[in-house]
PyMOL Python script that loads the backbone (N, CA, C, O; Angstrom):
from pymol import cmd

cmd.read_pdbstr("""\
ATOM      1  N   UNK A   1      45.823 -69.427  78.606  1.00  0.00           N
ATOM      2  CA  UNK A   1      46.262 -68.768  79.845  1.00  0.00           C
ATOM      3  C   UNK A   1      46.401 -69.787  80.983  1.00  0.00           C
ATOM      4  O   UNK A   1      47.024 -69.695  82.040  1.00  0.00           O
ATOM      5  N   UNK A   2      45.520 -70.959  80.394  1.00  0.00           N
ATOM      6  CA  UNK A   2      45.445 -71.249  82.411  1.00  0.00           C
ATOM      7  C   UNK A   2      46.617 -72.403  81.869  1.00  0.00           C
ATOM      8  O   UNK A   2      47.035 -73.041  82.835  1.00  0.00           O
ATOM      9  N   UNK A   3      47.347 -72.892  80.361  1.00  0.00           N
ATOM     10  CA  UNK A   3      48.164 -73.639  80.736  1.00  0.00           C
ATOM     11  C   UNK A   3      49.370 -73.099  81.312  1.00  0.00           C
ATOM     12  O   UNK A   3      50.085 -73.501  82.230  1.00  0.00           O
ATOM     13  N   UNK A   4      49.449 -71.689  80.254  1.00  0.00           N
ATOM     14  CA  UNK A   4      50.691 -71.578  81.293  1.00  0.00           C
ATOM     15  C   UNK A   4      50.816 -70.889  82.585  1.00  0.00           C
ATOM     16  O   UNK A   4      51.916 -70.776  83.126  1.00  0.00           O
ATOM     17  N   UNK A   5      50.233 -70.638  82.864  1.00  0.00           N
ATOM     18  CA  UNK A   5      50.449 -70.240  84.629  1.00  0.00           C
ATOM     19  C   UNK A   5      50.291 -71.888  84.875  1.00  0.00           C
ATOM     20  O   UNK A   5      50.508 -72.085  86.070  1.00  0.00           O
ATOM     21  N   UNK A   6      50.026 -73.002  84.267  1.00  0.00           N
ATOM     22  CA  UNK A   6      50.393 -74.209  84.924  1.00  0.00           C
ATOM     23  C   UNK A   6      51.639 -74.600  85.363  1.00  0.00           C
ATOM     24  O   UNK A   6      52.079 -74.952  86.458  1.00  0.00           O
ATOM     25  N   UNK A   7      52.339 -74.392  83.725  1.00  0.00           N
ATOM     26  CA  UNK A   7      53.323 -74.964  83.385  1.00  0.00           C
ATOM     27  C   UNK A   7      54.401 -73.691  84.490  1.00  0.00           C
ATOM     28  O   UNK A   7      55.195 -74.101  85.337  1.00  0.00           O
ATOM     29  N   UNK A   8      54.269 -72.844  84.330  1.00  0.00           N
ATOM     30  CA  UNK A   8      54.979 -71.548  85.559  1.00  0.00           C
ATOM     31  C   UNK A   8      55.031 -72.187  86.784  1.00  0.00           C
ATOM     32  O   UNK A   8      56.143 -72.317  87.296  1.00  0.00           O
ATOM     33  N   UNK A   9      54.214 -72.545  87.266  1.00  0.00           N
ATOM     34  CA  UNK A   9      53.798 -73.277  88.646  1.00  0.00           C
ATOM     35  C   UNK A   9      54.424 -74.376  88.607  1.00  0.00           C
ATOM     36  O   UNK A   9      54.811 -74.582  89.757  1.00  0.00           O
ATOM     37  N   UNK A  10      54.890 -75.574  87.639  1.00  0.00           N
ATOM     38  CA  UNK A  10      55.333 -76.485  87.094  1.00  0.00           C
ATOM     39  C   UNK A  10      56.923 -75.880  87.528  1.00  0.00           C
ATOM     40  O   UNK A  10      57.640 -76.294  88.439  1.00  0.00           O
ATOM     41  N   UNK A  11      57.101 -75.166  86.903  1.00  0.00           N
ATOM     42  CA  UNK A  11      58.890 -74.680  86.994  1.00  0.00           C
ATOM     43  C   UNK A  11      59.437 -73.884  88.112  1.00  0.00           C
ATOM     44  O   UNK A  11      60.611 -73.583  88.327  1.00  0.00           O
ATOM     45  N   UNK A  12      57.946 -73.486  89.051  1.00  0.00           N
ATOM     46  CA  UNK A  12      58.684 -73.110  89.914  1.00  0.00           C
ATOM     47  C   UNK A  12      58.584 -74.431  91.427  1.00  0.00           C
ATOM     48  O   UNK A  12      58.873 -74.320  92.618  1.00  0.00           O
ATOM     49  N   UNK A  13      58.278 -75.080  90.964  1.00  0.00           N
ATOM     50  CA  UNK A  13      58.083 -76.575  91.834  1.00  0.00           C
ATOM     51  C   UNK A  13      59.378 -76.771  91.318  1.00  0.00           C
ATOM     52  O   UNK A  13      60.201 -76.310  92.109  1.00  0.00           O
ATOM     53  N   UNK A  14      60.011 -77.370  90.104  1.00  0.00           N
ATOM     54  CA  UNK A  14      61.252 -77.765  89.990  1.00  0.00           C
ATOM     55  C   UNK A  14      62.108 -77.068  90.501  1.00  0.00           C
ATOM     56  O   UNK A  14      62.901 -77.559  91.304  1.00  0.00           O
ATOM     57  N   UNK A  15      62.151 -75.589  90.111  1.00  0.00           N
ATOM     58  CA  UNK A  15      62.950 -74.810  90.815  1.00  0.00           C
ATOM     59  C   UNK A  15      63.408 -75.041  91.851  1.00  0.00           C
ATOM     60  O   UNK A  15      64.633 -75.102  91.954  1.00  0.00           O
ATOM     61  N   UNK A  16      62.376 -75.295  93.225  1.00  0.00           N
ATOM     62  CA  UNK A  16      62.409 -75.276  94.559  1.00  0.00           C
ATOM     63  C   UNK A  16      63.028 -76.466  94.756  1.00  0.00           C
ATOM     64  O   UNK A  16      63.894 -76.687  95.602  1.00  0.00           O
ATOM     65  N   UNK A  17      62.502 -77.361  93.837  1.00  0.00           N
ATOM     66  CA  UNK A  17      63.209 -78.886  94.706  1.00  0.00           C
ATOM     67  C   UNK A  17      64.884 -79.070  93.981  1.00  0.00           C
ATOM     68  O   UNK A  17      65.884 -79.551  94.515  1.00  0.00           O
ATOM     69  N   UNK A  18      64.749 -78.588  92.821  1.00  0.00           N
ATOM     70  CA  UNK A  18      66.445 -78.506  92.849  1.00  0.00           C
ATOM     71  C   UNK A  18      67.495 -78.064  93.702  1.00  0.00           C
ATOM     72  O   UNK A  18      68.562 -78.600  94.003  1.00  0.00           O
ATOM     73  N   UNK A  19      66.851 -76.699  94.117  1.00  0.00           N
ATOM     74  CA  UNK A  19      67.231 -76.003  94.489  1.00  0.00           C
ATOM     75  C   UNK A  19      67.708 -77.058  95.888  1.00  0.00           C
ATOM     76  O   UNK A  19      68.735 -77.724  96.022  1.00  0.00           O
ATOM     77  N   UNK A  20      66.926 -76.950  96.506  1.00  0.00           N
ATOM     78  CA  UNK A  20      66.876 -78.283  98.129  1.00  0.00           C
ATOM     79  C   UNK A  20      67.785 -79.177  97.981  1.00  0.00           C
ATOM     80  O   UNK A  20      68.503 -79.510  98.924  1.00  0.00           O
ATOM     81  N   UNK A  21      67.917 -79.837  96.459  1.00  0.00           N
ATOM     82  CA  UNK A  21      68.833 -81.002  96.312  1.00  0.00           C
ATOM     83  C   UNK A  21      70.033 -80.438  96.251  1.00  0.00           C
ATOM     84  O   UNK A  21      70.803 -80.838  97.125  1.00  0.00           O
ATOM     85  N   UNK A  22      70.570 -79.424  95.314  1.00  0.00           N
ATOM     86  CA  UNK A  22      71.565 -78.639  95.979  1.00  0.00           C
ATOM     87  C   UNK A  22      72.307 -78.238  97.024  1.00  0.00           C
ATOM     88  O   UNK A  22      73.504 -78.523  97.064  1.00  0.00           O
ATOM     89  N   UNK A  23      71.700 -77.520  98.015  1.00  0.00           N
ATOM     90  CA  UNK A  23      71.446 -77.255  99.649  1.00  0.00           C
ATOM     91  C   UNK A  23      71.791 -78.716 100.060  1.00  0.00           C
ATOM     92  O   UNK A  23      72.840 -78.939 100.664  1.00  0.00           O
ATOM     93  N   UNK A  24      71.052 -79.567  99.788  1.00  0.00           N
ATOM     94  CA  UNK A  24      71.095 -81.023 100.487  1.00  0.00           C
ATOM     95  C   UNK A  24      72.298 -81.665 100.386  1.00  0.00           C
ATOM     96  O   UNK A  24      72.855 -82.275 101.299  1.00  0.00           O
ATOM     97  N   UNK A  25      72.894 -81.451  98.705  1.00  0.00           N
ATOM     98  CA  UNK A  25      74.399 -81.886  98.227  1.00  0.00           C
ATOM     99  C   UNK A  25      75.472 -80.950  99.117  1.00  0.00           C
ATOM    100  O   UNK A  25      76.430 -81.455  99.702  1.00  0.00           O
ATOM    101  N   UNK A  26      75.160 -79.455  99.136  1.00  0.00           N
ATOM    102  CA  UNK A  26      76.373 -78.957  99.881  1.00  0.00           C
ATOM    103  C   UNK A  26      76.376 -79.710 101.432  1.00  0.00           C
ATOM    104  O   UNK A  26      77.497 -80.093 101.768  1.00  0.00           O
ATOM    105  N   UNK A  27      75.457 -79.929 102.255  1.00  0.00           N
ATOM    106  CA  UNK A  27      75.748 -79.994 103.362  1.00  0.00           C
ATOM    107  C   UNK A  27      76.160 -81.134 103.432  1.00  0.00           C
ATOM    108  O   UNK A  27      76.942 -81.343 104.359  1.00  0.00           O
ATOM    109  N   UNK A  28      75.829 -82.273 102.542  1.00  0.00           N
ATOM    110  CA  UNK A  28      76.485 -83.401 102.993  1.00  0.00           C
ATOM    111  C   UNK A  28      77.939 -83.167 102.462  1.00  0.00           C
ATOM    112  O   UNK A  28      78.820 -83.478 103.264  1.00  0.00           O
ATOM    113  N   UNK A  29      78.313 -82.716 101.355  1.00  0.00           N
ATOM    114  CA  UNK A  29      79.408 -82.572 100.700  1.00  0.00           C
ATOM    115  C   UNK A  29      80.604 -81.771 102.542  1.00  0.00           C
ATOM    116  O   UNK A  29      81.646 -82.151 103.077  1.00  0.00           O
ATOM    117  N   UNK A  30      79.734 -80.751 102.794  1.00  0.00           N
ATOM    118  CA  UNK A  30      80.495 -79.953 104.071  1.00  0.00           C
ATOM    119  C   UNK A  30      80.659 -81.099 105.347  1.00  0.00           C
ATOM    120  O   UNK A  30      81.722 -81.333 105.922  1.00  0.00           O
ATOM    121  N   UNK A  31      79.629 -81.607 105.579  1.00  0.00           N
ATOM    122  CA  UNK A  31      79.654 -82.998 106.677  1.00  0.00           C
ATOM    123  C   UNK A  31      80.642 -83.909 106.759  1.00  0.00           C
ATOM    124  O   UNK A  31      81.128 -84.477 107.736  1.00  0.00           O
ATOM    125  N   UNK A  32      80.890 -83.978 105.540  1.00  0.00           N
ATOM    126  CA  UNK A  32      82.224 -84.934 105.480  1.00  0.00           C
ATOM    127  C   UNK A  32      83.345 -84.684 105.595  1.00  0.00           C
ATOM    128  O   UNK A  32      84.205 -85.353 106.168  1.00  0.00           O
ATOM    129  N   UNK A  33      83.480 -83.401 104.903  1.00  0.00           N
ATOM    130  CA  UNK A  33      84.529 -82.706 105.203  1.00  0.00           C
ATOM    131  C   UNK A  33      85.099 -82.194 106.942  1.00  0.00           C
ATOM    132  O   UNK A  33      86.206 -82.067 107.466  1.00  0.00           O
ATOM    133  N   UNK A  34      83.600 -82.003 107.428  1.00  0.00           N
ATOM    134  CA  UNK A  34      83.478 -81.617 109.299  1.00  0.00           C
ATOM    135  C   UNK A  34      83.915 -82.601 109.536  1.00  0.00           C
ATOM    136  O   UNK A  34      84.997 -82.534 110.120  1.00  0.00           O
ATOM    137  N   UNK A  35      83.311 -84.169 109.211  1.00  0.00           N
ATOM    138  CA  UNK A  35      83.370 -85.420 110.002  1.00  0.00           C
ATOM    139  C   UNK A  35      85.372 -85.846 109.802  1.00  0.00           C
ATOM    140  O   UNK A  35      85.764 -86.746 110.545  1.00  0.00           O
ATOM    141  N   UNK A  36      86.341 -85.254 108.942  1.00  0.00           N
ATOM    142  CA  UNK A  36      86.839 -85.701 108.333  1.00  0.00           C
ATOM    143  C   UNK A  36      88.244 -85.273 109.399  1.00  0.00           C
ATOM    144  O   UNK A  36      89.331 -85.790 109.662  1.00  0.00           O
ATOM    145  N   UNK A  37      87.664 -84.308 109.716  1.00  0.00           N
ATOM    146  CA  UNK A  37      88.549 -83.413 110.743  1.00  0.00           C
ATOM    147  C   UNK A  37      88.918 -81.546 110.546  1.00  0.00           C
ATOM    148  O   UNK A  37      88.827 -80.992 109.451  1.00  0.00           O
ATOM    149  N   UNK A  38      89.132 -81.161 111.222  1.00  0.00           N
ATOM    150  CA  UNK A  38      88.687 -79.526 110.967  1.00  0.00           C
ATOM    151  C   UNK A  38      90.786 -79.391 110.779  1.00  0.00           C
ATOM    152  O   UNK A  38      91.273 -78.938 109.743  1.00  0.00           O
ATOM    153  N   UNK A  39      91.576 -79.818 111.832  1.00  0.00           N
ATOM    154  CA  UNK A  39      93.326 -79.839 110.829  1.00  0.00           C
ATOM    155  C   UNK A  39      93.460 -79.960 109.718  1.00  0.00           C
ATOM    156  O   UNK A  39      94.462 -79.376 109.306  1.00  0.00           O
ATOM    157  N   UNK A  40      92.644 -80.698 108.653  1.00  0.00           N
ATOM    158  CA  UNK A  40      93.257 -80.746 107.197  1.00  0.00           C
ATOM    159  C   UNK A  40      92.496 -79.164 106.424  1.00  0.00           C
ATOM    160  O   UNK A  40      92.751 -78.771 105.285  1.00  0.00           O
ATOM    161  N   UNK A  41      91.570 -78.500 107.389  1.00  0.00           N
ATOM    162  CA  UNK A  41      91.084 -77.195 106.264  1.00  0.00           C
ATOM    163  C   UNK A  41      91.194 -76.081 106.918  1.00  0.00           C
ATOM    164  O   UNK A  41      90.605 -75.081 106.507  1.00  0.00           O
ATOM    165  N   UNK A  42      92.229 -76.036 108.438  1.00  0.00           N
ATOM    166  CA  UNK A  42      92.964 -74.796 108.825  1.00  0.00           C
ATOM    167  C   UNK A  42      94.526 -75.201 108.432  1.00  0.00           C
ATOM    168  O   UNK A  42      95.438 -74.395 108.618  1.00  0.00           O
TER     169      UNK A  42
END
""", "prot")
cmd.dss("prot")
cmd.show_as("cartoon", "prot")
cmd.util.cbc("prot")
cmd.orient("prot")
């Protein structure tokens, strides 16, 4: 029992930080696109 509520706890740590790196990839991915000029995506 107590490994896996480790290993649970384990996947939901990955979960979260993927998740962030994601989030982290869109906004820079959107930043550039902002920085790039707002005429080429109206």
């Amino acid at each position: 029992m107590e490994m896996q509520s480790y290993t649970l706890e384990e996947l939901e740590l990955e979960n979260k930080e993927g998740f962030r790196t994601i989030l982290d990839e869109g906004n820079i991915v959107f930043r550039r696109l902002h920085e790039k000029g707002d005429s080429s995506l109206t």
